[in-house]
TIGUTOR-374603 format. One record per atom (N, C-alpha, C): x, y, z; residue number from 1; atom name. Coordinates in steps of 0.001 Angstrom, whole numbers, plus 500000, padded with zeros to 6 digits. Layout:
// TIGUTOR-374603
(site (X,Y,Z),NUM,"CA")
...
END
This chain:
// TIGUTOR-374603
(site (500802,498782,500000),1,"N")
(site (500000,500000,500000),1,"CA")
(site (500838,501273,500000),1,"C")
(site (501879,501458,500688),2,"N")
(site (502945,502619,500713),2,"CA")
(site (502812,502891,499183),2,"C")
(site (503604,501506,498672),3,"N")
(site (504069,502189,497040),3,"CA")
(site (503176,502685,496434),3,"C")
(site (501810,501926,496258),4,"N")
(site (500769,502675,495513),4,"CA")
(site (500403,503977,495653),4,"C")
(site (500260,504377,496878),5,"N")
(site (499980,505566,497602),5,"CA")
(site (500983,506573,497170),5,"C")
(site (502261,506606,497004),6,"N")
(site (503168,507170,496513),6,"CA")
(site (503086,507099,495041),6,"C")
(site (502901,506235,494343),7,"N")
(site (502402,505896,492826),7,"CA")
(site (501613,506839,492639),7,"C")
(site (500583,506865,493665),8,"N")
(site (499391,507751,492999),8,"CA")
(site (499204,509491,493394),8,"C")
(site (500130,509843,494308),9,"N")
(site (500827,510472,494518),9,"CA")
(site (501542,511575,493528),9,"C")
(site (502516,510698,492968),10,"N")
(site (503225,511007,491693),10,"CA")
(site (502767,511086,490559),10,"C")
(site (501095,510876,490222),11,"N")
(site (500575,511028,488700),11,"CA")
(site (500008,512115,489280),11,"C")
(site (499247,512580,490019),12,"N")
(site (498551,513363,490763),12,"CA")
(site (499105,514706,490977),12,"C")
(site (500573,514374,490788),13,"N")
(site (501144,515506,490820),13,"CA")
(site (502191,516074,489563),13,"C")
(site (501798,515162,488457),14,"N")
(site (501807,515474,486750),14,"CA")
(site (501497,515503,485975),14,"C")
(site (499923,515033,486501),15,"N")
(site (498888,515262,485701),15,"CA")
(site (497710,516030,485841),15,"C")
(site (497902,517456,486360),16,"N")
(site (496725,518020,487033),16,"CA")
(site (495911,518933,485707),16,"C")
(site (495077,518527,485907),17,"N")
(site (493973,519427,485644),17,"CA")
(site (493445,520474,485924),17,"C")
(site (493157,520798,487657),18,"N")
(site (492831,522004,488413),18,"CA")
(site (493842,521598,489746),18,"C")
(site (493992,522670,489989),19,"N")
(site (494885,522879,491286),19,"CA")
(site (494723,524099,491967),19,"C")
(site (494832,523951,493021),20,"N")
(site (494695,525553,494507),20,"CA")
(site (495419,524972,495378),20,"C")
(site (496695,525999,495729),21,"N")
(site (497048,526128,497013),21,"CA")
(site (497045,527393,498172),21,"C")
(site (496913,527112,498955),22,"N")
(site (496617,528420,500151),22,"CA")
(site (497950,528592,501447),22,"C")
(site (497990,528963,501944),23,"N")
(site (498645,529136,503444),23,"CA")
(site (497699,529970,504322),23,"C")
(site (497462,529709,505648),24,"N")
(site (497056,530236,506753),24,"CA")
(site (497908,530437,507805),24,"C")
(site (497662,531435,508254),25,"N")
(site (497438,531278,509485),25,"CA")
(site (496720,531770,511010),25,"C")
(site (496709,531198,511825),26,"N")
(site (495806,530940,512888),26,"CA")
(site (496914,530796,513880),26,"C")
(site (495695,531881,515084),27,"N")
(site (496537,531975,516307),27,"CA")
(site (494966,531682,517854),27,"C")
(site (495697,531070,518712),28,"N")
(site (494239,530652,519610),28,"CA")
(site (494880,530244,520385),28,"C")
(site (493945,529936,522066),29,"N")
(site (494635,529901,523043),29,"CA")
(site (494119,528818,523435),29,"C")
(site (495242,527360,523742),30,"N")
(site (495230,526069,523504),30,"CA")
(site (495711,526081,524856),30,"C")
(site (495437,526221,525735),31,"N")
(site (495616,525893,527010),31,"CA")
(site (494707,524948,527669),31,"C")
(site (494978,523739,527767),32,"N")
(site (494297,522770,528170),32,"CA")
(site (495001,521382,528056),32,"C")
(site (493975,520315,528319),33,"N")
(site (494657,518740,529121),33,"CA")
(site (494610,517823,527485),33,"C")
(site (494802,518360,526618),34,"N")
(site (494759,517145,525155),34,"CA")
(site (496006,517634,524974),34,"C")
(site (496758,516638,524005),35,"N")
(site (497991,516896,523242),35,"CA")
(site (498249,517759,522301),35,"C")
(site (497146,518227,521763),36,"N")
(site (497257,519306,520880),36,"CA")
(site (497105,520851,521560),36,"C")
(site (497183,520610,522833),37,"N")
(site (496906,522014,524055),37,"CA")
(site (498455,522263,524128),37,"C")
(site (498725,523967,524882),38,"N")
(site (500193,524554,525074),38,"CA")
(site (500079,523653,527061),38,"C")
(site (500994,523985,527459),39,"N")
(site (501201,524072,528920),39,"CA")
(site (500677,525362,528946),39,"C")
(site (501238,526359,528614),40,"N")
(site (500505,528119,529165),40,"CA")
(site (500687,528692,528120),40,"C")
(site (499489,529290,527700),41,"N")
(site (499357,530680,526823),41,"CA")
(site (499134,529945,525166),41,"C")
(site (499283,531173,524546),42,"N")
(site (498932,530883,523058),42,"CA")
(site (499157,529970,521949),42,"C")
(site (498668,529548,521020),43,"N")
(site (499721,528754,520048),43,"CA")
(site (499672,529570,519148),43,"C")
(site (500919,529875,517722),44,"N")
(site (500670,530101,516269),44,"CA")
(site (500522,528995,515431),44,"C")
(site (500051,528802,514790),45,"N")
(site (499813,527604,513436),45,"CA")
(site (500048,528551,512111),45,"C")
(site (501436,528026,511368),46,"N")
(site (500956,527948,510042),46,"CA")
(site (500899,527115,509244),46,"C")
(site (499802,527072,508528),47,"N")
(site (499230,525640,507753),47,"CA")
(site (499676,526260,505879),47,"C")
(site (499858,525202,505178),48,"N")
(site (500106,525530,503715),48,"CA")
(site (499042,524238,503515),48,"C")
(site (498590,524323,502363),49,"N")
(site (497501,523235,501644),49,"CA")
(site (497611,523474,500073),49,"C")
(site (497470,522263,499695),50,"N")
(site (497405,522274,498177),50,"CA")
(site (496078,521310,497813),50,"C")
(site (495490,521299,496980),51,"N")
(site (494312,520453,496275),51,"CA")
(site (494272,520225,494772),51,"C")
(site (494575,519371,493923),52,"N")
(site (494478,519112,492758),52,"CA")
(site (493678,517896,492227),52,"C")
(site (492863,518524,490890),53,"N")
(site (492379,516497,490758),53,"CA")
(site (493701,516291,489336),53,"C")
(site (492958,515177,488713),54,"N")
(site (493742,514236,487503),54,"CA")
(site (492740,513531,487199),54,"C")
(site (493639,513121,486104),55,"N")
(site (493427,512418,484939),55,"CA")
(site (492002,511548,485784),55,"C")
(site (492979,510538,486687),56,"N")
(site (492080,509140,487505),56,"CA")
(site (491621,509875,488764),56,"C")
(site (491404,511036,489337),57,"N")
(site (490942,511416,490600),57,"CA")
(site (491484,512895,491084),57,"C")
(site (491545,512975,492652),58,"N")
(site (492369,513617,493061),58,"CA")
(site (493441,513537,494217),58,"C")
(site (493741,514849,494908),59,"N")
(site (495282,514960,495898),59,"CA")
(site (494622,515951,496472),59,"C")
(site (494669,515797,497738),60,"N")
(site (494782,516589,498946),60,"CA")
(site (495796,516934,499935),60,"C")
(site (496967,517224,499952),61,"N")
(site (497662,517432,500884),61,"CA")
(site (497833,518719,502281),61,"C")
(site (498311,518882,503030),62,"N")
(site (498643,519949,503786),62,"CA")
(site (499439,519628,505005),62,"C")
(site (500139,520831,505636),63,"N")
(site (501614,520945,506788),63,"CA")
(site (501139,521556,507663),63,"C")
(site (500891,521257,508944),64,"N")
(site (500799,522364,509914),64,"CA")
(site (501891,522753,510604),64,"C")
(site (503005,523738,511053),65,"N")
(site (503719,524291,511692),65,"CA")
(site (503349,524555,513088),65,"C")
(site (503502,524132,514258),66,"N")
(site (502642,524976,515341),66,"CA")
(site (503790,525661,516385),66,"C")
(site (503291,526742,516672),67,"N")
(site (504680,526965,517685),67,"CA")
(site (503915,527641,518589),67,"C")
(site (504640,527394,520170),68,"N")
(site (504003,528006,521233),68,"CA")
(site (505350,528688,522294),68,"C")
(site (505192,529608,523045),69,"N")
(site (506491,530247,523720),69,"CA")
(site (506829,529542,524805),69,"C")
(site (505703,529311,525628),70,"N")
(site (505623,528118,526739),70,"CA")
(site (505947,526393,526702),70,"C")
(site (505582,526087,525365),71,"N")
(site (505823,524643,525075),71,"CA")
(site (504456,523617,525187),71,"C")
(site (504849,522857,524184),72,"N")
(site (503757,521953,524188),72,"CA")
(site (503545,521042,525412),72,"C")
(site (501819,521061,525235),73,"N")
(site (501187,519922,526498),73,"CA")
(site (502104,518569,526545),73,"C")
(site (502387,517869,527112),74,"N")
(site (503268,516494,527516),74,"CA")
(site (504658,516663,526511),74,"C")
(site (505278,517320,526401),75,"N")
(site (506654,517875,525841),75,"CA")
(site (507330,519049,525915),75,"C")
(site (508259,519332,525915),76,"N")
(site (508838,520213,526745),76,"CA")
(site (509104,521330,524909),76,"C")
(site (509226,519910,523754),77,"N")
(site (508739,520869,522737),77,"CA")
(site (508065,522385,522616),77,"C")
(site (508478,523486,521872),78,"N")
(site (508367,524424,521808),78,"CA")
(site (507383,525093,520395),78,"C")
(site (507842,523631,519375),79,"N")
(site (506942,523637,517944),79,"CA")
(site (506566,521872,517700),79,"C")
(site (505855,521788,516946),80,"N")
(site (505597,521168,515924),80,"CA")
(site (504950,520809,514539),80,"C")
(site (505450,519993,514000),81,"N")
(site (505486,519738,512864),81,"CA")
(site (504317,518338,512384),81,"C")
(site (503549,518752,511564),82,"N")
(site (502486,517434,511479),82,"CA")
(site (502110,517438,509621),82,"C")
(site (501690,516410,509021),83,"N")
(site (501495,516806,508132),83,"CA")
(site (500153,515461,507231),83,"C")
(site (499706,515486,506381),84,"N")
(site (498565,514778,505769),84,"CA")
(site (498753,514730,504285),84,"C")
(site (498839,513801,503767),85,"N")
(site (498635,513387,502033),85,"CA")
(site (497670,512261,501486),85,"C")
(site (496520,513104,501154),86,"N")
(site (495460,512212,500952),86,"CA")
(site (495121,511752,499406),86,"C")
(site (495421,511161,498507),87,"N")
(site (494567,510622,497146),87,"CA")
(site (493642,509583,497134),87,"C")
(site (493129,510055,496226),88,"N")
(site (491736,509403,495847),88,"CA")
(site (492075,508615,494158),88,"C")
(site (491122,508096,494089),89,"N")
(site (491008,506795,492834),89,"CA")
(site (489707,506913,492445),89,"C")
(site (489348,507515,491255),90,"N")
(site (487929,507724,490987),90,"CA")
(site (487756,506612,490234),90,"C")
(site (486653,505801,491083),91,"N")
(site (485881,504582,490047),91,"CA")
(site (485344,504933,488953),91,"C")
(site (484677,506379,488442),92,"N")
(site (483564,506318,487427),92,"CA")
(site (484756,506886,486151),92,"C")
(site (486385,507407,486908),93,"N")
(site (487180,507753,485752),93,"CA")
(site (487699,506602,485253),93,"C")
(site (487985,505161,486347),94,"N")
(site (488977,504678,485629),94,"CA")
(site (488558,503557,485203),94,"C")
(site (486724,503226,485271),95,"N")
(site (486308,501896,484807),95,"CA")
(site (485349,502954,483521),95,"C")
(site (485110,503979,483900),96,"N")
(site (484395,504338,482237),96,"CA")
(site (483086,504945,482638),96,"C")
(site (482438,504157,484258),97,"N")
(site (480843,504028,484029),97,"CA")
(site (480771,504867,485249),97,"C")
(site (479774,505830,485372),98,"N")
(site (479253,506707,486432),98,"CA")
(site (478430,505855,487144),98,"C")
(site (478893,506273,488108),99,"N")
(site (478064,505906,489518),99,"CA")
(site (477214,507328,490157),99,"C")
(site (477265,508071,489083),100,"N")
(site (476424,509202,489776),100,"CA")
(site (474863,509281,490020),100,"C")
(site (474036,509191,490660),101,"N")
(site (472845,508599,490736),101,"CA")
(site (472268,509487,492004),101,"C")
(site (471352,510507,491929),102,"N")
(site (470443,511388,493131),102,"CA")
(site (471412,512008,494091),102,"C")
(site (472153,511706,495109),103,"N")
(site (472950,512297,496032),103,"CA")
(site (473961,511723,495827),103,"C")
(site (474590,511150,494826),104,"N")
(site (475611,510468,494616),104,"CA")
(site (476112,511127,493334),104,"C")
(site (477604,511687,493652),105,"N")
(site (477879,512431,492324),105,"CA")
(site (479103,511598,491953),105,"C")
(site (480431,511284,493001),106,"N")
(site (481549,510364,491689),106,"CA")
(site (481939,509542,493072),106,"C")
(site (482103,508427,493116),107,"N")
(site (482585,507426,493911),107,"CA")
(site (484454,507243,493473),107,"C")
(site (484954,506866,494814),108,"N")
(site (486371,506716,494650),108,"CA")
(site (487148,505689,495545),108,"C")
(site (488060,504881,495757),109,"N")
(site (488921,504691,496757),109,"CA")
(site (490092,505599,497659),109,"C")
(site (489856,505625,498710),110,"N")
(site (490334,506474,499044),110,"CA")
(site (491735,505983,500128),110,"C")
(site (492840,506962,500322),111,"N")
(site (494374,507057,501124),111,"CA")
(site (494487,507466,501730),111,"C")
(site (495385,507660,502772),112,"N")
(site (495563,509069,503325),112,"CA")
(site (496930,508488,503969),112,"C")
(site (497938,509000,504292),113,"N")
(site (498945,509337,505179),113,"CA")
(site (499476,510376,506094),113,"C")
(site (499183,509832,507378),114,"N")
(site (499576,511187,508531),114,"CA")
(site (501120,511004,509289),114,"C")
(site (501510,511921,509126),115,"N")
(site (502967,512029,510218),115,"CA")
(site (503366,513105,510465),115,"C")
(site (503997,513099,512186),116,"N")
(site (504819,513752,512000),116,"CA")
(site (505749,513576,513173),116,"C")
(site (507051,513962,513907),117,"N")
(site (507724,513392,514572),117,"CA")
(site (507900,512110,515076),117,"C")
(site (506436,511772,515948),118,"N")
(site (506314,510786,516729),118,"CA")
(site (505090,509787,516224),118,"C")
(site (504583,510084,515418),119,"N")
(site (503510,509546,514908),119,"CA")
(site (503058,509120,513733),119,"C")
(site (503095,507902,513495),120,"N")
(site (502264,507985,511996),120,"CA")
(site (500967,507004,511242),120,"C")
(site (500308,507323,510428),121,"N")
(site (499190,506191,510113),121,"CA")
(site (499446,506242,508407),121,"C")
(site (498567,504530,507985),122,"N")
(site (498000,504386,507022),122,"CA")
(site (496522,504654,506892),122,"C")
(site (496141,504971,506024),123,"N")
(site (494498,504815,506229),123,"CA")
(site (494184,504459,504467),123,"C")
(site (493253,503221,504351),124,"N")
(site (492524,503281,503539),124,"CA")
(site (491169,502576,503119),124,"C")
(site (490264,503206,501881),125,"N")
(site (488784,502890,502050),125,"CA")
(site (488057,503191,501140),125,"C")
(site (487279,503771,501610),126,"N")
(site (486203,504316,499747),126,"CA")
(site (485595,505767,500215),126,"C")
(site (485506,506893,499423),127,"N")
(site (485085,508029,499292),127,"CA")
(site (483626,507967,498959),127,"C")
(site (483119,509500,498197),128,"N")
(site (482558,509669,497323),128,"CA")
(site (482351,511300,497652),128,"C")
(site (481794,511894,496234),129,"N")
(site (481401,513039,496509),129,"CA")
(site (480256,512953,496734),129,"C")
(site (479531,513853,497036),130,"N")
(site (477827,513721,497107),130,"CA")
(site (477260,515528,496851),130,"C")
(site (476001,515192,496074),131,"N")
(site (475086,516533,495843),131,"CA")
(site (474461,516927,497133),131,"C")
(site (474721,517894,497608),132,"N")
(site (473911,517977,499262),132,"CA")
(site (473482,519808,499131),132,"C")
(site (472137,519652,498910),133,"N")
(site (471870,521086,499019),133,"CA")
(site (472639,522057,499816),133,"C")
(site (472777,523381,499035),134,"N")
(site (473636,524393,499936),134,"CA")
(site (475177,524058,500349),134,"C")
(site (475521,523137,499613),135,"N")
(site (477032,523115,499710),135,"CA")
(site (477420,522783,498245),135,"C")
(site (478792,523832,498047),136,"N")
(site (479209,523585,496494),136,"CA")
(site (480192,522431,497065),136,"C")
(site (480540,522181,497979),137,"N")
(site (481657,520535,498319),137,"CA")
(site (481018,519894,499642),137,"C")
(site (480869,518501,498998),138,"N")
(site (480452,518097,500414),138,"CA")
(site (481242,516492,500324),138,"C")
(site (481875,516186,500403),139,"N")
(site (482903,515075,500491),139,"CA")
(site (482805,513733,501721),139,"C")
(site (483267,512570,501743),140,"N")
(site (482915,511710,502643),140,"CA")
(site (484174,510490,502538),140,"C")
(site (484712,510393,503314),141,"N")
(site (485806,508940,503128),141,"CA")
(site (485520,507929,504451),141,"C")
(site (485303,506877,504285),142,"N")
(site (485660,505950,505763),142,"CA")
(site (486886,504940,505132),142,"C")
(site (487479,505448,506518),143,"N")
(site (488517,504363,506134),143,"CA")
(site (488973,503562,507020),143,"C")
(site (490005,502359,506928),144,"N")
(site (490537,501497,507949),144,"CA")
(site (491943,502248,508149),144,"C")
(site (492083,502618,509610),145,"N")
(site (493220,503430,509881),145,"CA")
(site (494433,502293,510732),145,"C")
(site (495666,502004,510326),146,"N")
(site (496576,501495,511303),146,"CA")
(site (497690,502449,511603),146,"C")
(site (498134,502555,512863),147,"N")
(site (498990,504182,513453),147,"CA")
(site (499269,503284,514288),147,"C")
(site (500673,504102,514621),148,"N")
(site (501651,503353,515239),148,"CA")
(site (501429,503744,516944),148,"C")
(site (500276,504409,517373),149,"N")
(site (499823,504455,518709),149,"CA")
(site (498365,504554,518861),149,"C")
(site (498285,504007,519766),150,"N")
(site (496492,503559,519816),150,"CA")
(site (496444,502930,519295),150,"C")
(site (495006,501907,519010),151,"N")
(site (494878,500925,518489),151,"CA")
(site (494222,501076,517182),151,"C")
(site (494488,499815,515964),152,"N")
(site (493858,500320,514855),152,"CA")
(site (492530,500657,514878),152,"C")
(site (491457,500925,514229),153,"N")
(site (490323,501391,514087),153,"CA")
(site (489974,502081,512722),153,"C")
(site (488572,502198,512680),154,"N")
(site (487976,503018,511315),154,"CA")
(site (487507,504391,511805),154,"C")
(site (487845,505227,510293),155,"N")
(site (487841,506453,510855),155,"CA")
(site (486887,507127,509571),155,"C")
(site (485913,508070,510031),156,"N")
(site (485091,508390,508899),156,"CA")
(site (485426,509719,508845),156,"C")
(site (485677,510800,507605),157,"N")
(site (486167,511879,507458),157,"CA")
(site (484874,512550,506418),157,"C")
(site (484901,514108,507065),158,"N")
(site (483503,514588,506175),158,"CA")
(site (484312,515880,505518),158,"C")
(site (484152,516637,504593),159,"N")
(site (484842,517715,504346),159,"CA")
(site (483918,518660,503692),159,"C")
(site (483610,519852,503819),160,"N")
(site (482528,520785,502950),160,"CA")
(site (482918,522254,502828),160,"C")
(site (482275,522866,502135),161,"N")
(site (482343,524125,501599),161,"CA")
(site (480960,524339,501360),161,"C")
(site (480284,525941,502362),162,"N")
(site (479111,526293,501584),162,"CA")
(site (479202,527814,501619),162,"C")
(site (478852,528356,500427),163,"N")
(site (478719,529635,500597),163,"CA")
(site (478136,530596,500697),163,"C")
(site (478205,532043,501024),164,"N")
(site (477197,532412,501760),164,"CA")
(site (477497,533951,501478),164,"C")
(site (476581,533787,500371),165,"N")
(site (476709,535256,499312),165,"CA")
(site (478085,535587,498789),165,"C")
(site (478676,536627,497838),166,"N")
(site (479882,537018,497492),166,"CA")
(site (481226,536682,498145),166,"C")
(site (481115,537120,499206),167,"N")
(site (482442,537798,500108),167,"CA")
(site (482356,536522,501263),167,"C")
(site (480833,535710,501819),168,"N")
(site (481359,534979,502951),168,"CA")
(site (481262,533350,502775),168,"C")
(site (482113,532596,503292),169,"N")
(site (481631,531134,503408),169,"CA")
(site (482190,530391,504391),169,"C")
(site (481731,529410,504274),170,"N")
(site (481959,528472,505289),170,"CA")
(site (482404,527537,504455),170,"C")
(site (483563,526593,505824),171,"N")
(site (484004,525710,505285),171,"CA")
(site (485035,524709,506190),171,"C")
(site (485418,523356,506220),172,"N")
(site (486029,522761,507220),172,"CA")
(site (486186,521261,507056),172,"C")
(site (486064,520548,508177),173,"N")
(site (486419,519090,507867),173,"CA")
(site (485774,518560,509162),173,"C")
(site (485764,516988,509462),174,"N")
(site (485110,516299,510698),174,"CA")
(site (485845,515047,510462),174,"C")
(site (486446,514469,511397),175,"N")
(site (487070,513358,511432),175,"CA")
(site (486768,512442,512649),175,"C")
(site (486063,511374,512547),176,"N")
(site (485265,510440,513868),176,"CA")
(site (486085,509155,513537),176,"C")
(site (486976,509073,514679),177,"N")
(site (487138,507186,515264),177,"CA")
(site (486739,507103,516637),177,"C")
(site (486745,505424,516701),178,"N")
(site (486258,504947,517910),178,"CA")
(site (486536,505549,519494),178,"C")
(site (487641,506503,519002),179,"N")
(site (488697,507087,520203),179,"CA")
(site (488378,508387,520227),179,"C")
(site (488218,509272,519262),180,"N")
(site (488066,510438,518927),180,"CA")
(site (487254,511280,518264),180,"C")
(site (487231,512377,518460),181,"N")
(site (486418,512967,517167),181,"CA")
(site (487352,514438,517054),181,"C")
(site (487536,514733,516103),182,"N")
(site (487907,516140,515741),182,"CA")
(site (487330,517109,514512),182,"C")
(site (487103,517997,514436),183,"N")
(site (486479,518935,513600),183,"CA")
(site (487084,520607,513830),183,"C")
(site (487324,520681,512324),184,"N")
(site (487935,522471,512145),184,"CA")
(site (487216,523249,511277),184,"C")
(site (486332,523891,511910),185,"N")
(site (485500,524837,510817),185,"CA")
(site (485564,526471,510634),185,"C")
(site (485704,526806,509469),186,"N")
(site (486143,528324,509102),186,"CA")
(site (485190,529374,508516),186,"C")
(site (484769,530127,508967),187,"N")
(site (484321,531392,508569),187,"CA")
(site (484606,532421,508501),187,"C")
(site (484965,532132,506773),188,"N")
(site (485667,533516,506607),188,"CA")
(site (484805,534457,505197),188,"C")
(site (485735,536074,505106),189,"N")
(site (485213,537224,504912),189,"CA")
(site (486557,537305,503546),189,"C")
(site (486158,537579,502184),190,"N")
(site (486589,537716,501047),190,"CA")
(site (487007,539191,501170),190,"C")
(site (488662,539371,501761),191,"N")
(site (489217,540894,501918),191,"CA")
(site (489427,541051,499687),191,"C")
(site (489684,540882,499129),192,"N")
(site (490273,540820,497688),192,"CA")
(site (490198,542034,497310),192,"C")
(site (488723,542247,497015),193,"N")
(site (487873,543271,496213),193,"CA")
(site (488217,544153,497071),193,"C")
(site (487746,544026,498189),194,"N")
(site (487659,545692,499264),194,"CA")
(site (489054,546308,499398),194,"C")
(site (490860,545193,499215),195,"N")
(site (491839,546288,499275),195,"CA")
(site (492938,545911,498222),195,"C")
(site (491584,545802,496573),196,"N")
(site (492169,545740,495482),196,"CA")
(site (493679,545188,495188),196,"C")
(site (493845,543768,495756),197,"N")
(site (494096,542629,495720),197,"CA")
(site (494260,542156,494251),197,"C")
(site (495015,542431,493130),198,"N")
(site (494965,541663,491384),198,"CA")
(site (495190,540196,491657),198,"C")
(site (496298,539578,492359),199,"N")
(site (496447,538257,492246),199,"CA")
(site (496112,537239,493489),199,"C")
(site (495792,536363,493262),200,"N")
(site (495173,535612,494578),200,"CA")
(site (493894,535997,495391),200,"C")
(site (493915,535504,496497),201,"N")
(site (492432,536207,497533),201,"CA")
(site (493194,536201,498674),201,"C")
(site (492604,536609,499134),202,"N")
(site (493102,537166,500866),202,"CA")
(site (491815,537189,501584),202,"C")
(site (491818,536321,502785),203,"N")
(site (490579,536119,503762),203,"CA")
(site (490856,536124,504711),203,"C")
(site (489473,536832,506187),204,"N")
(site (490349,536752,506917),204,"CA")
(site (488796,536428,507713),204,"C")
(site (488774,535734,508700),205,"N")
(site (488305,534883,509369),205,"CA")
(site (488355,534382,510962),205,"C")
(site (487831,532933,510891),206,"N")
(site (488075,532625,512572),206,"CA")
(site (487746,531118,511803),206,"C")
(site (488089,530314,513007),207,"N")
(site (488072,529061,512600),207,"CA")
(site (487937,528366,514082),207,"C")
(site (486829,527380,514182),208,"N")
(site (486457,527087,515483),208,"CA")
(site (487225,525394,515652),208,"C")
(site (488257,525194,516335),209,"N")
(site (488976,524093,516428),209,"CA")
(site (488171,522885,517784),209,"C")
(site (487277,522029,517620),210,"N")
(site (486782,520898,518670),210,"CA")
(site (487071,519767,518471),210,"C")
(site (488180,519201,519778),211,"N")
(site (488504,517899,519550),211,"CA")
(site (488093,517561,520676),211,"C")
(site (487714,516424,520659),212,"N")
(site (486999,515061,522101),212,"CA")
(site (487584,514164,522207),212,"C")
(site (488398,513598,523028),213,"N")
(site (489073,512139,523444),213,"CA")
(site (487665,511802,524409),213,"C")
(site (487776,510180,524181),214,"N")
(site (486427,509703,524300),214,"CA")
(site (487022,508674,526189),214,"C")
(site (487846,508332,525552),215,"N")
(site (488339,507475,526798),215,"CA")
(site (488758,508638,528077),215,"C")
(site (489601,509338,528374),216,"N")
(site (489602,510833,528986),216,"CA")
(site (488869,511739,529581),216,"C")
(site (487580,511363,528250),217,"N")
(site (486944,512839,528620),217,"CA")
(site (487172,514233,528833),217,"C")
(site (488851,514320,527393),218,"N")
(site (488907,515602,527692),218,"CA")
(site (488721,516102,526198),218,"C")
(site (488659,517571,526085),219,"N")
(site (487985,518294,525323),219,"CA")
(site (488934,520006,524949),219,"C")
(site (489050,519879,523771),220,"N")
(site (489717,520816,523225),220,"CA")
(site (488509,522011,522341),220,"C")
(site (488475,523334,522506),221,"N")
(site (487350,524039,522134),221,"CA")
(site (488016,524992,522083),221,"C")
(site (488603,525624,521040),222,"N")
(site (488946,526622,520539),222,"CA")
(site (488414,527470,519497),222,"C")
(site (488207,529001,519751),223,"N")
(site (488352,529610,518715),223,"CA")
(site (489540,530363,517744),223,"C")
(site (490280,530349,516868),224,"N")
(site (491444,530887,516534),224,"CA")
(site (490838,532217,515864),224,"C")
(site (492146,533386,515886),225,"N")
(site (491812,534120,514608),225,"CA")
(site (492279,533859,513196),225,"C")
(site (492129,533831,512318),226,"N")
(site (492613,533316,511187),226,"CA")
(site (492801,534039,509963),226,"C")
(site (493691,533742,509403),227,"N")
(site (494299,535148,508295),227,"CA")
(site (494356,533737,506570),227,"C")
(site (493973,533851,505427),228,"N")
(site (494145,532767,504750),228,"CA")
(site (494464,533891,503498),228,"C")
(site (495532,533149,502620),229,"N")
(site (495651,533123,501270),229,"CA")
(site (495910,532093,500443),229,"C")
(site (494991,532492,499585),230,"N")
(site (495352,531616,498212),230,"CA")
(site (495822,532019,496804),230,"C")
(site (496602,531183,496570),231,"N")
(site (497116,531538,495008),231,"CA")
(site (496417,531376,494131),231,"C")
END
């Protein structure tokens, strides 16, 4: 599975069709008992993301940077480094025949790879897009996840975009295993037009960060402020 994943990887990233990449960043006060919390005071995050489809599907990747002055919860760490590379395998591109049918718009197999220092997973499974009123993206993967802490498990991932007139939208992700749940959702404000901006967009926003450890019972609830561009 590595090689393929890297296989598909590598067409994905020479055969694009459409492509967007962005950088953010987001600043919020992560003081609390999860691993993704500071010991005291603020964190910065900067995140870069790219999205492209192809020929047979698409690529999702992105990096988060995080740095805090105090140091991270259970490490004496000061930053870290995490990162995600997700492709997809579209069934209706590479056998010929649509599977698009009422709320069902393109079915796929789906990848993903997470790491970063201390951590890492495989994950894989089946996608699809889906037609869902009021969202121009509404996305879905479950997959079988094995990571080299905690135990394996399936993990279902939701991803959307809806928008909300000219200048505002919404938009984010939801990720549920047996252990966890996490979700990052963004609402942001289209600066472009208002300080005549020619190349790219510039947004600027908030983004509400909720993660739940289930065994624990502890709970991460953040709001960040959030600054985004895209190319």
């Amino acid at each position: 599975m590595p090689r393929f994943l890297f296989i598909s990887t590598l067409l994905a990233a020479t055969l694009s069709a459409f492509s967007t990449t962005n950088i953010q960043y987001l600043y919020g006060d992560f003081e609390g008992p999860t691993f993704m919390d500071t010991q005291s005071g603020a964190k910065h995050t900067l995140t870069a993301e790219h999205y492209r489809t192809w020929e047979y599907g698409d690529l999702f990747m992105f990096a988060d940077y995080a740095y805090t002055h105090e140091g991270l919860q259970f490490t004496d760490k000061k930053n870290d480094l995490y990162g995600e590379i997700s492709p997809r395998l579209s069934l209706d591109k590479i056998s010929g025949f649509s599977t698009s049918c009422g709320i069902l718009k393109e079915s796929y197999l789906s990848f993903q790879y997470n790491r970063s220092d201390t951590y890492h997973a495989w994950l894989y499974g089946a996608g699809a897009d889906l037609n869902i009123p009021g969202f121009s993206v509404f996305g879905l993967n479950i997959y079988r996840k094995h990571q080299n802490v905690g135990d394996h498990t399936y993990q279902l991932s939701l991803n959307y975009i809806v928008p909300m007139g000219e200048q505002w939208h919404f938009e984010g992700f939801t990720d549920w295993t047996a252990r966890d749940i996490l979700s990052q959702n963004q609402l942001l404000f289209d600066l472009t037009q208002m300080i005549g901006i020619k190349g790219g967009k510039l947004e600027v926003g908030t983004e509400w960060h909720y993660y739940h450890e289930n065994s624990y019972h502890s709970d991460n609830d953040v709001f960040q402020a959030m600054l985004k561009y895209t190319f």
